[in-house]
N, C-alpha and C positions, 0 to 999 in steps of 0.2 A: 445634518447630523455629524457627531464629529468623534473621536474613539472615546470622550471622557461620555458621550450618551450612550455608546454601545457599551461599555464598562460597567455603567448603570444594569444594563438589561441583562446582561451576564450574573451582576448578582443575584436579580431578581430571580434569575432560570436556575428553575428544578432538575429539569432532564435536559442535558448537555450533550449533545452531541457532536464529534469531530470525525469528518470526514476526510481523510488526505491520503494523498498522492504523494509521486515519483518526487517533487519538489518539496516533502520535507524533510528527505535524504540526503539530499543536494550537499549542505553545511558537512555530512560526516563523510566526506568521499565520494558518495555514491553518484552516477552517473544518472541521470533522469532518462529516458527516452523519446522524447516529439521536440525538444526544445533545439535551435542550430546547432549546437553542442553536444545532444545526445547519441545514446547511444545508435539508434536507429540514422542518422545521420552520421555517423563514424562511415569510412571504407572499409566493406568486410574482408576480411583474411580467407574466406573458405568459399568464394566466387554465386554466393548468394545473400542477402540482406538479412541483418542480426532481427530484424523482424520475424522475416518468415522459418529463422532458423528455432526462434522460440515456438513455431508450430506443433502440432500432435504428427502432423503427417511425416513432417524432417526429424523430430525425434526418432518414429520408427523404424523411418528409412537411410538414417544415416546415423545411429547412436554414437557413435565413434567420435565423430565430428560435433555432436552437439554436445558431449559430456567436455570435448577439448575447449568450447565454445562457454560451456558452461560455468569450471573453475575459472575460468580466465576474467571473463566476462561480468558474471552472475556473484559469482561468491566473492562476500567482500569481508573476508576472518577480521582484518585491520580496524574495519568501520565501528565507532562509537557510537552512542545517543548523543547527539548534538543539544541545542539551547531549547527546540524546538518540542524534543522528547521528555528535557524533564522539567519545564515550565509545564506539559498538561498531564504529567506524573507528579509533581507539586501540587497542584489545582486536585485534584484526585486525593490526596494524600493531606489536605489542610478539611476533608468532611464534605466535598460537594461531587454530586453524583456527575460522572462523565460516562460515556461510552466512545470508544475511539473505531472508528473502523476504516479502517485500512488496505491500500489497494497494493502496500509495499508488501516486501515477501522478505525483508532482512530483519526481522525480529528485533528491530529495535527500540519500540513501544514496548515490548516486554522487557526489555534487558533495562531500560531507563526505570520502569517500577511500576506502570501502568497494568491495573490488575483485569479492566472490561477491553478487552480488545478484541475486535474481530476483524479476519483476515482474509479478507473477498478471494486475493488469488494465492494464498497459500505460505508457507514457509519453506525457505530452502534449506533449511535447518535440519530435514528431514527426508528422507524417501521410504519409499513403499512397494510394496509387490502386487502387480495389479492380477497374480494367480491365484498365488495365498494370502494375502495381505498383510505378509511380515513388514514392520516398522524398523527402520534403519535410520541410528544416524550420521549424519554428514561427515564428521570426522572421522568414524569406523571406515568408510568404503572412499573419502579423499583419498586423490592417486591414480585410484584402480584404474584403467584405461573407459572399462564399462563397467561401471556397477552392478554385481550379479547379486540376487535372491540364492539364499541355501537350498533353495530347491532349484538352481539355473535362470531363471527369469531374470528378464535385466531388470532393474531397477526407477522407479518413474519419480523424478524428484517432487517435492509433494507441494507443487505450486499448480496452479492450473493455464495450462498451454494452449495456445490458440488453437479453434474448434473441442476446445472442451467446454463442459458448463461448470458452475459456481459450486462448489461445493453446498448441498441442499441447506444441511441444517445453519449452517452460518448466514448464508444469505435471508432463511427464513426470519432468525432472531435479526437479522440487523433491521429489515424490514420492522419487526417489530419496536423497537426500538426506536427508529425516524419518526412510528408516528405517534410516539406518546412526546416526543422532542418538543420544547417549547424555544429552545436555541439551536440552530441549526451553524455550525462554525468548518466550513468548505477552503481547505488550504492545498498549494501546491500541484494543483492536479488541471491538466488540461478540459477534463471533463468531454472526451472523447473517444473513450472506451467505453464500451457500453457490457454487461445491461446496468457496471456500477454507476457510472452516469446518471441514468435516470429514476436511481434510488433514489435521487433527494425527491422528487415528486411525492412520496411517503411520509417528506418533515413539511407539507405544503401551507399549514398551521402556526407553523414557528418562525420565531422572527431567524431572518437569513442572512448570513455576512460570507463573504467572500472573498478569500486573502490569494491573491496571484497576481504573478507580474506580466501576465499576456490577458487578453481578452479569450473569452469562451463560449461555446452553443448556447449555453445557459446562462449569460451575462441577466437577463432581462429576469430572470425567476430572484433574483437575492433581493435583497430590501436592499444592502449595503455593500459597497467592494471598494478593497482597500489593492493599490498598487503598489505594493512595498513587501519589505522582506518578513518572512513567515517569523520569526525568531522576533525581532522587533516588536514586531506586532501584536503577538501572545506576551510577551513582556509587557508593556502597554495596557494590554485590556483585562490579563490575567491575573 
């Protein structure tokens, strides 16, 4: 099979589904994290692993250091929608049904024009009070050392940190969503975080293409896997 047959089946497909990763960010700046290069592979500045610093437990026990960790690190104001963002906000936007769901937290499926996006671990666009549930955003409380709540409470940026769960309702609709998928379209993601991972098990119906330049757990579940660049690629079959 070769991308002018997969191009074929892409027209054919009603419900479109795209799942990606840290590696469709890659092209606008953004640092991915499992890859040599990534962030998790960088030497940390604060004598623990930028891993376990995105934890629940190091946030509470060390706000200071994670919010310093955070702007530095996490928030990327500079970063655009790259080729990758608005080739499947085009596709979206020329009459065919997509759903994008996303494991990125930099808003930039939305700021490219993509109107179905859901966002497994959250945006950092935002924070929240996990007392009162004031909604804050990002540029109001940049700076502040710790981001406080009007009522004291710090602030929890509204992405989801290791040892938390998925936020309910997004996870339910994306679930829903995979399995009505008759195109299952898997970009830039290692496929090693779970439990988004084994949400494609949900599109197990639909034909499956898999765009990454490393091998993954789930190599064996796709019909098809392209090792080449994500942008390319969607260009190509888009």
């Amino acid at each position: 099979m070769d991308l002018t047959l997969i191009k074929e089946k892409i027209k054919k497909a009603k419900h479109l589904v795209f799942l990606g990763g840290a590696g469709v960010s890659t092209a606008s700046g953004i640092l991915d994290f499992r890859s040599p290069e990534g962030l998790y592979n960088l030497q940390s500045e604060f004598g623990v692993s930028y891993e376990e610093m995105l934890s629940r437990s190091y946030f509470l026990s060390h706000p200071r250091e994670f919010y310093r960790f955070y702007y530095e690190f996490m928030v990327h104001e500079e970063a655009k929608p790259n080729k990758a963002h608005r080739l499947l906000s085009k596709y979206e936007e020329s009459g065919h049904e997509i759903w994008i769901i996303t494991q990125n937290i930099d808003n930039l499926h939305k700021e490219a024009g993509s109107k179905h996006v859901l966002e497994l671990h959250g945006n950092l666009k935002d924070l929240y009070c996990e007392r009162c549930g004031s909604l804050y955003d990002l540029k109001d409380v940049k700076g502040q050392e710790i981001p406080r709540c009007k009522c004291g409470a710090i602030l929890h940026p509204n992405i989801v940190l290791y040892e938390e769960n998925l936020p309910f309702d997004v996870l339910k609709k994306a679930i829903e969503v995979l399995k009505e998928a008759d195109f299952l379209l898997v970009a830039g993601t290692s496929l090693k975080v779970e439990p988004a991972a084994s949400l494609i098990y949900y599109a197990s119906s639909a034909f499956k293409l898999l765009i990454n330049y490393e091998a993954t757990p789930y190599d064996d579940f796709f019909d098809y896997i392209v090792h080449d660049d994500i942008s390319l690629t969607l260009e190509k079959i888009l």
